[in-house]
N, C-alpha and C positions, 0 to 999 in steps of 0.2 A: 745436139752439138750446135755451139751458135757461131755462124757466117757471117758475114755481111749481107747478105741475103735474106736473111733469118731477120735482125738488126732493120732493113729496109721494109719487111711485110710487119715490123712491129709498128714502125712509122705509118704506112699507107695505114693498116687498121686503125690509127687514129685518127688520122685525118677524113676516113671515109666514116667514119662514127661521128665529128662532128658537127656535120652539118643537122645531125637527128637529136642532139644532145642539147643539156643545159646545166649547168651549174647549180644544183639545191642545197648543198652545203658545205663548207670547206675553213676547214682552220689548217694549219701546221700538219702535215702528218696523214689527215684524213681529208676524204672528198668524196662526197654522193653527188652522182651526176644522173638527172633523169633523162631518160630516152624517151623517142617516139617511136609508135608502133614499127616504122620503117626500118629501127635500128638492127629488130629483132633479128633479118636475115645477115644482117652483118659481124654480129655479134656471135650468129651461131656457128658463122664460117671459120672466123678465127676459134672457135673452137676447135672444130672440124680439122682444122688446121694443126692441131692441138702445137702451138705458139709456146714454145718453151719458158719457164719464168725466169726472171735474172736470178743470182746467185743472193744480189743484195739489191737493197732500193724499195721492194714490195714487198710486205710484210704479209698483208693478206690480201686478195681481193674476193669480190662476190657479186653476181648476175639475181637481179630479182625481177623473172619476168614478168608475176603477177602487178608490181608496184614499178616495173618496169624504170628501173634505178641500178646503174653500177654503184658499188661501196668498194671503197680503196685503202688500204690504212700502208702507207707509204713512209719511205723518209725524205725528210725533206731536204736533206746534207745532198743528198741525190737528184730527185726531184724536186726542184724549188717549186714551192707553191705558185711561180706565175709562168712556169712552162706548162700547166695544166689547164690554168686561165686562158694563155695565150692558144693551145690547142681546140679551145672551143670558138676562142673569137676568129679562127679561122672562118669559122662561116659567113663570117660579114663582111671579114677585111682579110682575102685570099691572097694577096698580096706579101703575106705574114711567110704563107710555108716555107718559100725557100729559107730563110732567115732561122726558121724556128726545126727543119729538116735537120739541119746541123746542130742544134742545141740538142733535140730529143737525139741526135745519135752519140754523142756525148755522154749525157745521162747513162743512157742504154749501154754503151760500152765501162761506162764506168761500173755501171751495176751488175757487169757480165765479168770483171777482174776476179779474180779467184784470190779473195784474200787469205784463206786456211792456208 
């Protein structure tokens, strides 16, 4: 069931993924982000967590720990391609979160709307 609660540890789990993360490739749609080793306990938490997926927005996603790379194939009507950018350039310019807190819950709530 999604809360606000729920909506806010989807946010921390990003923002605590990327300070470990980078950008390898991103068009419209899709995005591979590569981690670093440090991500791994992060990433296993929210699964741990098991982090419900929105209704709409994420099409698929996939953890490659060997190659150590998130793959995302998303929409972009949802997630604009620079709320993605802007979650990793948290690490340099932290100053970003509050601003971008409210955008990603946005998103998140729109892709939690029960369109059927």
């Amino acid at each position: 069931m999604w809360t606000d609660e729920t909506v806010e540890r989807m946010v921390t789990f990003l923002f605590r993924l990327a300070p470990y993360a980078r950008i390898s490739r991103h068009s419209p749609g899709k995005i591979k982000i590569k981690f670093r080793l440090l991500a791994i306990p992060v990433i296993q938490k929210a699964q741990a967590e098991d982090l419900p997926r929105p209704r709409r927005g994420i099409i698929k996603s996939r953890v490659r720990y060997f190659s150590r790379s998130l793959e995302v194939e998303y929409d972009p009507a949802i997630f604009p391609c620079a709320l993605w950018e802007d979650v990793i350039r948290t690490k340099e310019e932290p100053s970003l979160r509050d601003s971008l807190r409210e955008r990603l819950k946005r998103a998140l709530y729109q892709a939690l709307e029960d369109k059927g």
